[in-house]
C-alpha positions as CSV (number, residue, x, y, z in Angstrom):
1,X,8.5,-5.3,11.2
2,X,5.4,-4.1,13.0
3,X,2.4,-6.4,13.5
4,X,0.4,-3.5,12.4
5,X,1.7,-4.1,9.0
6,X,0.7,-7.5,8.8
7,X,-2.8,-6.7,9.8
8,X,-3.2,-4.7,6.7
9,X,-3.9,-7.6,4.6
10,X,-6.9,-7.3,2.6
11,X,-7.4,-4.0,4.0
12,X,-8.4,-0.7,1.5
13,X,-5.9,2.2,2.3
14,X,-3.6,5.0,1.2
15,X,0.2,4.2,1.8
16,X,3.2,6.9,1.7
17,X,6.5,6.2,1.3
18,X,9.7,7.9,2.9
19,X,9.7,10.2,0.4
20,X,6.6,11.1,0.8
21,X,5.0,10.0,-2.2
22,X,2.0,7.8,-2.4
23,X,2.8,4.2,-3.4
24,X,-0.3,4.4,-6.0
25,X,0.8,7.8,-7.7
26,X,-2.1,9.8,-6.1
27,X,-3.8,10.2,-2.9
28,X,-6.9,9.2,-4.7
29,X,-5.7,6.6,-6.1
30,X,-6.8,3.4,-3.2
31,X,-4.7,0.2,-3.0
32,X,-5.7,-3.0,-1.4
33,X,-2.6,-4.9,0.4
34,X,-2.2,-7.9,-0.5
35,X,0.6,-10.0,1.1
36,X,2.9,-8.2,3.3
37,X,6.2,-10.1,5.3
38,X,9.4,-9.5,7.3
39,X,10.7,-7.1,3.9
40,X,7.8,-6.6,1.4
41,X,4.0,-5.4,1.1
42,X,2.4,-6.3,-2.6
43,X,-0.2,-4.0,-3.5
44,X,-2.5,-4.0,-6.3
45,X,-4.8,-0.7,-7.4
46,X,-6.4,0.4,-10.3
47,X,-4.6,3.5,-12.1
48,X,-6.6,6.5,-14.0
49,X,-6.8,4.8,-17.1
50,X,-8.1,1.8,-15.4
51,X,-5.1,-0.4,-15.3
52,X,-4.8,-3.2,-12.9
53,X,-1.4,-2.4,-11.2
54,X,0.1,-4.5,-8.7
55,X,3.0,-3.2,-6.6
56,X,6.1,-4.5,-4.5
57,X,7.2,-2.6,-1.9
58,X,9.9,-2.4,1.2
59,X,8.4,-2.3,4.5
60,X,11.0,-0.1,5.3
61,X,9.9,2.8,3.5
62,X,6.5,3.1,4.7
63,X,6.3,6.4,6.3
64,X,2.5,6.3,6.9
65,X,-0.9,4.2,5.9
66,X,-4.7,5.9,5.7
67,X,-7.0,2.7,6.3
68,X,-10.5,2.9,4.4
69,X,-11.7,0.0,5.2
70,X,-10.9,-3.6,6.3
């Protein structure tokens, strides 16, 4: 896994998959990372009807990651 990864904890961004879809649903839709490790990121957003969602993901398919803010 890339170091880069691991310094997105706590960090506000915009994450695509392989597929290129957007882990949150929407690219307006921002996600704060909230662990990540050798196989996993964990995610957590809120969703258009204002749903806390929190997400588990493969590191492996990350295709890309917009940072807002850290």
């Amino acid at each position: 896994m890339s170091n880069m990864l691991l310094e997105l904890k706590n960090c506000c961004c915009s994450i695509k998959n392989d597929e290129e879809e957007y882990l949150t649903g929407s690219a307006d839709i921002v996600c704060e990372v909230l662990d990540v490790d050798e196989e996993w990121i964990k995610i957590i957003y809120t969703d258009r009807t204002g749903k806390r969602i929190v997400k588990v993901e493969r590191t492996d398919t990350i295709l890309s990651v917009t940072i807002f803010r850290s």
